[in-house]
C-alpha positions in Angstrom: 37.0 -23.8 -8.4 33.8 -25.8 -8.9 35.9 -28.7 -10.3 39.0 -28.3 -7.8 35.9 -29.1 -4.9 34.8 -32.0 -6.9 38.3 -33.8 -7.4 39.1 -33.0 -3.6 35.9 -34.5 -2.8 36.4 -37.5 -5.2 39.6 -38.1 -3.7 38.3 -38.1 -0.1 35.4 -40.9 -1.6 37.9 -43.0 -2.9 39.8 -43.2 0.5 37.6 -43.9 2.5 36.1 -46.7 0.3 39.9 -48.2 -0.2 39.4 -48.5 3.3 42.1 -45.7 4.3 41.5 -43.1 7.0 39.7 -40.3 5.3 41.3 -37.2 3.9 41.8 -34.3 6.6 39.1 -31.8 6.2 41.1 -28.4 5.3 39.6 -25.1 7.2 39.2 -21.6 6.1 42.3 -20.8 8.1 44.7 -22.6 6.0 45.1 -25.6 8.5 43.8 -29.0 8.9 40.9 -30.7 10.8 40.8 -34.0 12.1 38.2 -36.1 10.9 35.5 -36.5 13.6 35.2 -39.8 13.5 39.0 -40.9 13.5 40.5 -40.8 16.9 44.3 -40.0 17.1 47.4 -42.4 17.1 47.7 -43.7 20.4 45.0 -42.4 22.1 41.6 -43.5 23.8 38.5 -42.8 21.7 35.9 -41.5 23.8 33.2 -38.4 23.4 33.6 -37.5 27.0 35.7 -37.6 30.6 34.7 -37.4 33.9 37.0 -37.1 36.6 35.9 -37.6 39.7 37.4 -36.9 43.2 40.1 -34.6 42.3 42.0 -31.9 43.7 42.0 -29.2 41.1 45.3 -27.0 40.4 43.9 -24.4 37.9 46.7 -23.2 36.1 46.2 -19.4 38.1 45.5 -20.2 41.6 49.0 -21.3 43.5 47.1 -23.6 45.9 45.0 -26.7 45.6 41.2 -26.4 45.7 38.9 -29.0 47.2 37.8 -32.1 46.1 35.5 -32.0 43.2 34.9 -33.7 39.6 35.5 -32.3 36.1 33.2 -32.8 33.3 35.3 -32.9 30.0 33.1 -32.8 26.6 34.7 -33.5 22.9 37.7 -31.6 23.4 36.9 -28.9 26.2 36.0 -28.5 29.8 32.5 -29.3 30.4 31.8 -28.1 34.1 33.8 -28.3 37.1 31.7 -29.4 39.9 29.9 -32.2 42.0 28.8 -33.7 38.8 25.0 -35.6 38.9 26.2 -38.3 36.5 25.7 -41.8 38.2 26.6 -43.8 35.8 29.0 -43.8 32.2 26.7 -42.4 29.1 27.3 -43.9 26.2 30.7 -43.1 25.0 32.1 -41.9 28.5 35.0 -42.5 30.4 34.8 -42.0 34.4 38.2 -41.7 36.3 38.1 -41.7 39.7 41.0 -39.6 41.0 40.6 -40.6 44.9 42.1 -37.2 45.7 44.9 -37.0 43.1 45.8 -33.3 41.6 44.3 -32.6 38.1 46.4 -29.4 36.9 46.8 -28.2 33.1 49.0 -29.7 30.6 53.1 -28.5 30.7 53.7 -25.7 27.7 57.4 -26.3 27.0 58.3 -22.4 25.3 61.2 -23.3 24.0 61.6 -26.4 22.0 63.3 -27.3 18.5 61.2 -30.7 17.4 63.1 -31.9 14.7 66.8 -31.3 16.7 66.0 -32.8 19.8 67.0 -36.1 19.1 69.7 -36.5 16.6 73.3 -36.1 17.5 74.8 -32.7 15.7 76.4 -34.8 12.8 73.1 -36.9 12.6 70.9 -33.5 12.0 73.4 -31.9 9.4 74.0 -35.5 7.1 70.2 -36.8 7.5 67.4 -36.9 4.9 64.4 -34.9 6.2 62.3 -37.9 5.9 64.3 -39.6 8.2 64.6 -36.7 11.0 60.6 -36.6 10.9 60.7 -40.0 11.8 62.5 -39.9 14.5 61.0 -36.3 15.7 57.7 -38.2 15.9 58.8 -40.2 18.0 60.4 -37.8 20.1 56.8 -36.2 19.8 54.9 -39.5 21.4 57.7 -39.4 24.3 57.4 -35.4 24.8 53.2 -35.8 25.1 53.6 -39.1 28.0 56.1 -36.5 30.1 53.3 -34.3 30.3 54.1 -31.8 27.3 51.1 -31.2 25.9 51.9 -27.9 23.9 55.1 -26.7 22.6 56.7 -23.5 21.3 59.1 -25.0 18.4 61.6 -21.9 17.8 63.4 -22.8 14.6 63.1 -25.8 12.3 60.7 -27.3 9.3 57.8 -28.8 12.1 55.1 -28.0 9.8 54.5 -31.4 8.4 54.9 -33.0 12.3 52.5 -30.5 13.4 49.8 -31.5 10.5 50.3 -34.9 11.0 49.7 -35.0 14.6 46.8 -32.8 14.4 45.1 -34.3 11.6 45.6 -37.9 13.7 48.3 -39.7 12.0 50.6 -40.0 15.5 50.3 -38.7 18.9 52.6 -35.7 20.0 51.8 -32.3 21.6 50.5 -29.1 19.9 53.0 -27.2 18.0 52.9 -23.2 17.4 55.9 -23.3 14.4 58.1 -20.5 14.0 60.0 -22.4 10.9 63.1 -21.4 9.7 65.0 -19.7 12.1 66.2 -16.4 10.4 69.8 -15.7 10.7 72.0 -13.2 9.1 75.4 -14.1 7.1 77.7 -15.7 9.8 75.0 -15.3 12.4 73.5 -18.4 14.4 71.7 -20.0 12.6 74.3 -20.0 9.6 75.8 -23.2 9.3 77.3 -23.1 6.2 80.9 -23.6 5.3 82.8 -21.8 3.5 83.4 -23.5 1.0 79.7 -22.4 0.4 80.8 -18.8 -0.2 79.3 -16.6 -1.7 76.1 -16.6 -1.7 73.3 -15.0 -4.2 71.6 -12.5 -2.7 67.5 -14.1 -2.2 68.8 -17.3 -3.1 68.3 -20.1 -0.6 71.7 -22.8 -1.2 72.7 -24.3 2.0 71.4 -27.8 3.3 69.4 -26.3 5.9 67.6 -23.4 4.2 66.5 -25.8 1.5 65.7 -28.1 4.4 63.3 -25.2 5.2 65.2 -24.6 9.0 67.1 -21.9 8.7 66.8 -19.3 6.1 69.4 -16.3 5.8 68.9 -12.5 5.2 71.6 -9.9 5.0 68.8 -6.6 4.1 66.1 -5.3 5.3 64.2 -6.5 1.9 65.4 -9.9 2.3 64.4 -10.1 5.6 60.6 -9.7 4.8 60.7 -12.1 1.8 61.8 -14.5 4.7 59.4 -13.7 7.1 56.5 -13.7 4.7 58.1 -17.2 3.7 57.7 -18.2 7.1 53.9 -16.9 7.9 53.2 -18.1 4.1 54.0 -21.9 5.9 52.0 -21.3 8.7 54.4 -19.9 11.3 52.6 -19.1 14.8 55.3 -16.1 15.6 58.4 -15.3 14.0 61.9 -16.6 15.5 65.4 -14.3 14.4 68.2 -14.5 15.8 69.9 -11.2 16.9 73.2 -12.0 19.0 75.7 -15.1 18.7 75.0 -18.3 19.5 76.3 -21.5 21.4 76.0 -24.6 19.0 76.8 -22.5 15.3 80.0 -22.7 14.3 80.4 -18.7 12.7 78.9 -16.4 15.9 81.0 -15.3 19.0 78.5 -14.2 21.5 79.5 -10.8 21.8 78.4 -9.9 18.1 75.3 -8.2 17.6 73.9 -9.4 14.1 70.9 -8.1 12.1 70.7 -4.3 11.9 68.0 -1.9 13.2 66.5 -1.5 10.0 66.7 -5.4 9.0 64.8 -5.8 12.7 62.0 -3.6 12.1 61.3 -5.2 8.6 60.9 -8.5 11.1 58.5 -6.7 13.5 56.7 -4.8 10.7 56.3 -8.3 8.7 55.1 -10.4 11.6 52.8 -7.6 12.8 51.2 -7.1 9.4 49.9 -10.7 9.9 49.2 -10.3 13.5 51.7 -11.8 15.4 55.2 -11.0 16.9 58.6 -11.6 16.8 60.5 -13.6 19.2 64.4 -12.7 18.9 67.2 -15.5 20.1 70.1 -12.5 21.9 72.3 -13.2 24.7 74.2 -9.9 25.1 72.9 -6.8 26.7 73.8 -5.3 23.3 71.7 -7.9 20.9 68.7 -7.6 23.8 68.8 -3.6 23.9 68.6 -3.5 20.0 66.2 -5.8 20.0 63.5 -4.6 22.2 64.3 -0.7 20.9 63.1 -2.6 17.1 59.7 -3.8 18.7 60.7 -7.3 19.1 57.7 -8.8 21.8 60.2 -11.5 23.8 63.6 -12.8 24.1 65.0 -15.9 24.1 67.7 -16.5 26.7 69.0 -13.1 28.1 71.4 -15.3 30.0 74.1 -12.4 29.9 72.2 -9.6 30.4 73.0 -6.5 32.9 70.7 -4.6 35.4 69.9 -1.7 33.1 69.0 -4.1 30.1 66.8 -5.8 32.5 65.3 -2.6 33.3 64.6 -2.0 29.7 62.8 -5.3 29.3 60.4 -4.7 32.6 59.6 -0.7 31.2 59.2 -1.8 27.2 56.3 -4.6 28.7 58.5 -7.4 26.5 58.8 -11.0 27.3 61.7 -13.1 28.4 61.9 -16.8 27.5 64.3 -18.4 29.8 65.5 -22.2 30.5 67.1 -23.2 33.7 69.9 -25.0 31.3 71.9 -28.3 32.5 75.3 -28.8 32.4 74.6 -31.7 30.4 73.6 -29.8 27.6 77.5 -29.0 27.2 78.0 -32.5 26.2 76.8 -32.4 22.5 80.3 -30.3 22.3 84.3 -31.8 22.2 85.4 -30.0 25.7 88.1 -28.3 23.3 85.8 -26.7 21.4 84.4 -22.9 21.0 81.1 -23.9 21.6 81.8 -25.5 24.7 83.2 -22.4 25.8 80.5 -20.2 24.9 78.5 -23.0 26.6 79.7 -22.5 29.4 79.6 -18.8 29.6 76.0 -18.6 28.8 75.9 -21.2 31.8 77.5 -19.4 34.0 75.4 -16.2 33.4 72.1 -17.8 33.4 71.5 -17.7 37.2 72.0 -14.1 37.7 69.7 -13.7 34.9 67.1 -15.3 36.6 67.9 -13.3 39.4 67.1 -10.4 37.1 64.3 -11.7 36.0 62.5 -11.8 39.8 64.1 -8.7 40.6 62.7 -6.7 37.7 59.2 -8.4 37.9 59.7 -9.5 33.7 57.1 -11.3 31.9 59.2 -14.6 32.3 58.2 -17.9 30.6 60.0 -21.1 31.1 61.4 -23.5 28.2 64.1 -26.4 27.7 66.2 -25.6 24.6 67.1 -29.3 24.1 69.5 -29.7 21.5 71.3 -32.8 20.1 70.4 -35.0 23.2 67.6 -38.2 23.1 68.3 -38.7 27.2 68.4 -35.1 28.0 65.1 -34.9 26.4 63.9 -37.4 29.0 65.0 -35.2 31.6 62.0 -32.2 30.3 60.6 -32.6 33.6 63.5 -32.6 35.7 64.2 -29.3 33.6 61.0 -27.3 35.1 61.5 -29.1 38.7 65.2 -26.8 38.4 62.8 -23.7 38.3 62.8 -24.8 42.3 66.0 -23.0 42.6 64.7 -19.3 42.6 60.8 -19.7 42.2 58.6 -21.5 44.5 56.0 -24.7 42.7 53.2 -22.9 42.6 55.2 -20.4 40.8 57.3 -22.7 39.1 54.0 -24.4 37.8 51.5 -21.4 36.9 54.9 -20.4 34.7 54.6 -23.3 33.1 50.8 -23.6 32.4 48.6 -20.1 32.2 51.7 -18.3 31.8 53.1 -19.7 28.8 49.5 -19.6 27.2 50.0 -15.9 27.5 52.8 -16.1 25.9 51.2 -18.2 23.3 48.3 -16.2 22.8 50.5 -12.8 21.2 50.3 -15.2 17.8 46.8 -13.1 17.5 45.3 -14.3 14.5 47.8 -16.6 13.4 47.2 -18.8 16.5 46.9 -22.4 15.1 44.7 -23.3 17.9 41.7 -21.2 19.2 40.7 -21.4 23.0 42.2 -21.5 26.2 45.7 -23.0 26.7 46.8 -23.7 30.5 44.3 -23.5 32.5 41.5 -26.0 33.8 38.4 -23.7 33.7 34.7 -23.9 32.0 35.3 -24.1 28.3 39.1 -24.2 28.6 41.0 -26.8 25.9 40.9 -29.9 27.8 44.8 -30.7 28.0 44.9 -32.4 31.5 47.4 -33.9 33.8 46.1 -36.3 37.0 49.0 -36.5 39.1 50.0 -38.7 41.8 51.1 -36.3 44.5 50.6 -32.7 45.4 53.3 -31.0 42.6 52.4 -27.5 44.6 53.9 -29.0 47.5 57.0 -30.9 46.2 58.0 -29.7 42.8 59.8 -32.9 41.6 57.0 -34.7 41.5 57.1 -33.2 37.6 60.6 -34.8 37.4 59.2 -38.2 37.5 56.3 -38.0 34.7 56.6 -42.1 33.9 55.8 -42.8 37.5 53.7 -39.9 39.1 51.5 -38.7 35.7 49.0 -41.8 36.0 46.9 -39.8 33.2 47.4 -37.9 30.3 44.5 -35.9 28.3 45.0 -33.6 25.4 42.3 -32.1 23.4 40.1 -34.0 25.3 41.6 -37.8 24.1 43.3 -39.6 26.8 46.8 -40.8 25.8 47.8 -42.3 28.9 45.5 -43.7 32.1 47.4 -46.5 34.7 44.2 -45.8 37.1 42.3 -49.0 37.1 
């Protein structure tokens, strides 16, 4: 051990004397620290922010408070208050806002980093290296509309997520779930089958070697994936227990893991302190779901009144996405999963409907697939929550209600502190926004023009205020 510490520390030495940017320091926890002195790609380097003159939305509170100033230090919220600077201290950066709204950065709950981008036939023939590429840039883009934390629910983000916390390029903060896990046939299985059998254990497709999905037909298999997962660094676990829209095996009336294979899941993830989160459609993949322990859905989109029911009495989360029509365009019109695109379209406003009726736990994501100009659209996504919630609804979904969400990853959180919210001692992941976004929700829909700056972890990454 004593000479593994000496080698790591020669290494770092002979970095930083060739003149690169230092080694990462690596943390009990498995993950790694930027180097204090190294400010991130793209970003401002400063020790400190002070906004002044700004009209604070908190993350909680569904109405604007009065005009005050924010005291940001390193990477969290100082003080909020008149503040007795007078002038810049070494190191400090003073924005007035002249009234502006400061709120908390976006938290996107459902995102897939590395699929965003490519086109379907682009994400199944491309070299990983390749797809990272472009999913950093996608990253840079997501962070300027205002994302400044995502959910990613299935795919190999770990190395995007190291990179842009250690510094190497801007993006948002990641919580991984890694390979989504799928059964035989199930989504997530994009196999051929020409690719038939299978060994038993043995990953062979493309994509579970690619790390992003990873398929388990027993209960035994299912925890050697999950443990694969949290082994990686996962945040929460991501299955999928119904059909799916974009794989080319699962009808979405099939109900796919077992009850047993699901409670390996739950048992797995809660062993290492976090949850599962469970992709389901149907009433019938939902129901057996939440009766295994799983702690949120993704989608629900055709689920009935009793199965909402279930969710509101069980305490369990539902992650929802006010889905475009556009998104049916990474599908020939001819094909089954345009059709099963458009059912899950069709059913997705009455599960909203649900979803207010019932009171659930409801957070609010995108599910981008396959689409570089939908992605542009993120914003314009959460400004659709206007149909059935009001801004400061749609909003404090979006910020302190997704860190909620965030926060079941227990001990396996990658990121310790407070998520959403603009209070004392809070991560200082900011938004100054031209406009009053409680007011007029599509103010979000045009980041580019109305989010004049952008701070995460206390960095600003974007600042048109002269």
């Amino acid at each position: 051990m004593a000479m593994l510490r000496m080698l790591v520390t020669a290494a770092a030495l002979c970095m930083a004397g060739c003149g690169e940017k230092p080694a990462p320091v690596i943390t009990a926890r498995g993950g790694a620290a930027p180097v204090a002195a190294a400010a991130p790609a793209g970003a401002q380097a400063q020790t400190s922010v002070l906004f002044r003159n700004v009209r604070v939305f908190n993350g909680i509170d569904p109405t604007l408070q009065a005009a005050t100033d924010v005291l940001v230090r390193g990477n969290r919220i100082a003080s909020i208050g008149t503040s007795d600077v007078t002038a810049a201290e070494p190191g400090m950066t003073i924005i007035d806002g002249g009234g502006r709204t400061l709120m908390p950065g976006l938290i996107d709950m459902h995102w897939h980093t590395l699929a965003v981008r490519p086109s379907i036939a682009v994400a199944l023939r491309s070299t990983a290296g390749y797809l990272n590429l472009m999913a950093g840039a996608e990253a840079a883009d997501t962070l300027q509309r205002g994302f400044t934390t995502v959910r990613d629910v299935g795919g190999n983000s770990f190395g995007l997520k190291r990179a842009i916390d250690e510094g190497w390029l801007p993006g948002p903060r990641i919580y991984p779930s890694g390979a989504i896990i799928s059964v035989t046939g199930g989504h997530g299985d994009f196999r051929s089958p020409q690719e038939l059998p299978r060994v038993l254990g043995r990953a062979e497709s493309r994509q579970e070697v690619m790390g992003d999905t990873a398929i388990a037909d027993t209960p035994d298999e299912v925890r050697l994936r999950v443990r694969e997962q949290l082994m990686q660094g996962a945040s929460q676990i991501k299955l999928t227990a119904g059909g799916g829209v974009s794989s080319p095996h699962s009808p979405l009336d099939v109900v796919t893991f077992t009850p047993d294979e699901l409670r390996a899941a739950v048992a797995g993830a809660n062993q290492w302190g976090t949850y599962v989160t469970a992709h389901a459609y149907s009433s019938a993949a939902i129901r057996q779901a939440v009766e295994a322990g799983v702690q949120c859905i993704e989608h629900g989109s055709l689920m009935d009144d009793a199965t909402a029911q279930l969710i509101a009495n069980k305490g369990v989360w539902l992650s929802m996405q006010p889905l475009p029509d556009e998104l049916l365009g990474a599908f020939p019109p001819d094909s089954e999963e345009y059709a099963k695109g458009r059912e899950v379209l069709t059913g997705n406003a009455h599960a909203y409907e649900l979803a207010k009726k019932y009171k659930l736990k409801t957070a609010f994501g995108t599910d981008v697939l396959f689409s570089a100009a939908l992605a542009r659209r993120q914003g314009e996504l959460l400004a659709a929550l206007g149909k059935w919630y009001t801004p400061g609804e749609a909003l404090t979904m979006a910020t302190s209600t997704n860190a909620q969400l965030l926060a079941l990853s227990g001990e396996r959180n990658p990121y310790r502190g407070r998520l959403g919210v603009i209070e004392t001692g809070a991560f200082a992941d900011l938004l100054l926004v031209e406009g009053d976004p409680l007011s007029d929700l599509n103010i979000v829909a045009r980041p580019h023009q109305n989010f004049r700056v952008i701070v995460k972890d206390g960095r600003i990454y974007k600042n048109t205020i002269k």
